[in-house]
N, C-alpha and C positions, 0 to 999 in steps of 0.2 A: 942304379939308385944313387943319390946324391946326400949327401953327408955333410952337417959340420955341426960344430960346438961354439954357440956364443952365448954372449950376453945381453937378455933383458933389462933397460933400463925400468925401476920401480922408484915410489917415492923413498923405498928403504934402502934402496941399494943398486947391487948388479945380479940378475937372479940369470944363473949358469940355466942353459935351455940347450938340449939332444933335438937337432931337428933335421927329417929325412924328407924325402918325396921321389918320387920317379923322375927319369931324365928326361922324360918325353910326353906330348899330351896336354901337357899344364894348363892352364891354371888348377889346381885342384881345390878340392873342399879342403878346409883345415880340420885338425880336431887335436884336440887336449889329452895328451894323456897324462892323470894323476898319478902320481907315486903313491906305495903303501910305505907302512911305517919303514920297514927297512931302508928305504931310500935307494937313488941313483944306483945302479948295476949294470952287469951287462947282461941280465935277463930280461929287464924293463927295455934297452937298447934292443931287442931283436924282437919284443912283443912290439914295437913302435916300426920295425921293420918289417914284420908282418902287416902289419895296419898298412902301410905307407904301400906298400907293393901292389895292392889295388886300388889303388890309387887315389892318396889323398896324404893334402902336407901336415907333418904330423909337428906336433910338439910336445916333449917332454922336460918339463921344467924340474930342476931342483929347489923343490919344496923350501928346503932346510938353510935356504941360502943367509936368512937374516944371522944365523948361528957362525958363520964364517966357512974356510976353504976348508977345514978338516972334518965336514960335518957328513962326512961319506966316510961308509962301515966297511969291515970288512966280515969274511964267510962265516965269521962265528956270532953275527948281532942277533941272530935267531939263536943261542944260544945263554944260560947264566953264565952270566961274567963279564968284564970290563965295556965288550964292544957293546951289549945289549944294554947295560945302565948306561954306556955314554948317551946311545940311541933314545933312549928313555927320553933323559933330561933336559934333551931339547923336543921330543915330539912331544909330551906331555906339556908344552908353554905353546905349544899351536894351538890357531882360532880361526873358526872362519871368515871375519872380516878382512884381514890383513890378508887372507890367502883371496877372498873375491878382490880386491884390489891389485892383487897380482893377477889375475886373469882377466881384469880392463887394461893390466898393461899388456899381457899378451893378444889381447884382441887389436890392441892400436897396433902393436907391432904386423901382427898378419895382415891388416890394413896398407901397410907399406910395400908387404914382399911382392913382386913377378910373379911366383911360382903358386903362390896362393888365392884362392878364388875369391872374388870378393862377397860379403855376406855372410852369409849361414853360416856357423861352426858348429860343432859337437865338440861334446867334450865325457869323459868316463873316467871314474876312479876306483881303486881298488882299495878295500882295507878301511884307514885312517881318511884317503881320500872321496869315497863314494857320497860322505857328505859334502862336501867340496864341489861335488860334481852337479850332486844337485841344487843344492844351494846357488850354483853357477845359475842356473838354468831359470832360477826366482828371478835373481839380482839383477839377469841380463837377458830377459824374455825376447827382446827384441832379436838378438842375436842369436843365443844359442836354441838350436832346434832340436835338438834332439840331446840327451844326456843317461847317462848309466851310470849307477853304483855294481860293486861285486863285490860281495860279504860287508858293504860298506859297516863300521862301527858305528854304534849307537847313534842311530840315524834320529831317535827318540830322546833328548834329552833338554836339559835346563840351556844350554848355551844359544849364546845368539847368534839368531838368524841360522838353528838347526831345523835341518830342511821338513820336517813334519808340520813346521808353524806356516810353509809357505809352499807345498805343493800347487795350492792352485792357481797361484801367480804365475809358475811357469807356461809359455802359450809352447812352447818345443813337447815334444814328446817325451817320456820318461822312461826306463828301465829299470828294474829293483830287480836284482840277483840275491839270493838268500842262501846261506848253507842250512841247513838241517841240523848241525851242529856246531855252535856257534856260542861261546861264552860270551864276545861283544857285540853279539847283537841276536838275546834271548826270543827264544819262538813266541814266550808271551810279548816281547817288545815287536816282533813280527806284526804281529797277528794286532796288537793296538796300530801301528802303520799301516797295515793292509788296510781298516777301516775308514782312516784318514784318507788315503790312496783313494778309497774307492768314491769318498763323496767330493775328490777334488774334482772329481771330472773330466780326469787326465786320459788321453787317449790307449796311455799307456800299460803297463803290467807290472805288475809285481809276482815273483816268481820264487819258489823254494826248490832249492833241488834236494832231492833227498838223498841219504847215507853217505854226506859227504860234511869235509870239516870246513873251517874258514882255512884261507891258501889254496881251495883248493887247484885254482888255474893256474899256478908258478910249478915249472916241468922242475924248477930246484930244492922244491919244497918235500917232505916226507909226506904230506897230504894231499900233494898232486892226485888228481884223478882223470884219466885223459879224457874220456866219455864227458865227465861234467866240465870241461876245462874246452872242448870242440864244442857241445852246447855255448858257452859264454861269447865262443868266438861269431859262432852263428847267428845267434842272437846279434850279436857286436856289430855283424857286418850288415845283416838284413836292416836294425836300425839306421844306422846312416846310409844305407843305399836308399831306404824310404826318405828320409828326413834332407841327407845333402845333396844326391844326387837324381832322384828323379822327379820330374820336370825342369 
């Protein structure tokens, strides 16, 4: 596996990007993976080296980068108290505009690398991100083919360019992962998406797993469940082998 840490240039900044791929075989397909609200780790680092080990170049960006270099938490932001208000007060100023402009800057970039395929990308987010992901997927039909949310939050709301206004823009295919129990993103807000879902015409699925919470696919999480956590992977992987790499 090959390894390094740099930086994306955006119109806001330097945005810090975790990017792996195999040593051999190359070009591969790219794909995005979104951070949840907690941010950069070294859980998020080894779920991208999973990804990447069958091969494909992976990208994990930090999100939080317009907030500066200390906007990475430590083991207690899931936690009340200092590290999760700090966590707070900068993801609560996030939007999806500025974050799809960050993912035209990482499309230009995979555009330059060796090691990355040219074309198709995917892209999946977890959390905070799974709108992001799909949103991705409206903004940049041409490119992204395939795209995933996982317990994505309030996929259903007033902000713009939240991706329920624009399912059927996307021409990639779509995944919607749902927990069963889920404060930010209620079964009745489910279930008005599923509706939306279904008359976009999306090739895709929308999917509820039952008796599990939101987190449920972070092995560091107290809501970890392995069984629904190997589904999300299965799913994960079956979409992009459909979507990036065959034909």
């Amino acid at each position: 596996m090959i390894e390094t840490t740099l930086d994306i240039s955006t119109k806001d900044g330097a945005m810090g990007t975790f990017i792996c791929h195999p040593e051999r075989d190359g070009p591969f397909p790219a794909v995005l993976i979104l951070m949840d609200a907690p941010g950069i780790r070294g859980e998020l680092r080894d779920m991208a080296r999973r990804l990447a080990s069958v091969g494909y170049y992976v990208l994990l960006p930090h999100l939080y980068y317009r907030a500066g270099l200390d906007a990475i938490y430590g083991p207690d932001v899931l936690e009340d108290g200092p590290e999760r208000n700090r966590m707070r007060a900068v993801r609560t100023k996030m939007a999806i505009p500025p974050v799809m402009e960050d993912i035209g800057a990482m499309l230009n970039f995979i555009d330059a690398q060796e090691y990355a395929a040219p074309g198709l990308v995917g892209a999946h987010g977890y959390c905070m991100s799974g709108p992001y992901a799909l949103a991705a997927a409206a903004r940049y039909p041409d490119r992204i083919s395939a795209a995933a949310s996982f317990y994505g939050t309030w996929l259903v709301s007033d902000a713009e360019e939240s991706p329920h206004l624009s399912l059927g823009k996307a021409k990639g295919e779509l995944y919607i992962s749902c927990a069963e129990h889920d404060d930010l993103a209620p079964l009745l807000m489910v279930e008005e998406l599923k509706g939306l879902f279904d008359k976009s015409g999306n090739p895709g699925e929308l999917e509820v797993y039952p008796k599990v919470h939101h987190g449920f696919a972070f092995p560091q999480r107290w809501c970890y469940d392995q069984p629904a956590a190997e589904r999300h992977w299965e799913r994960l992987f079956a979409l992009y082998e459909r979507r990036l790499k065959a034909g």
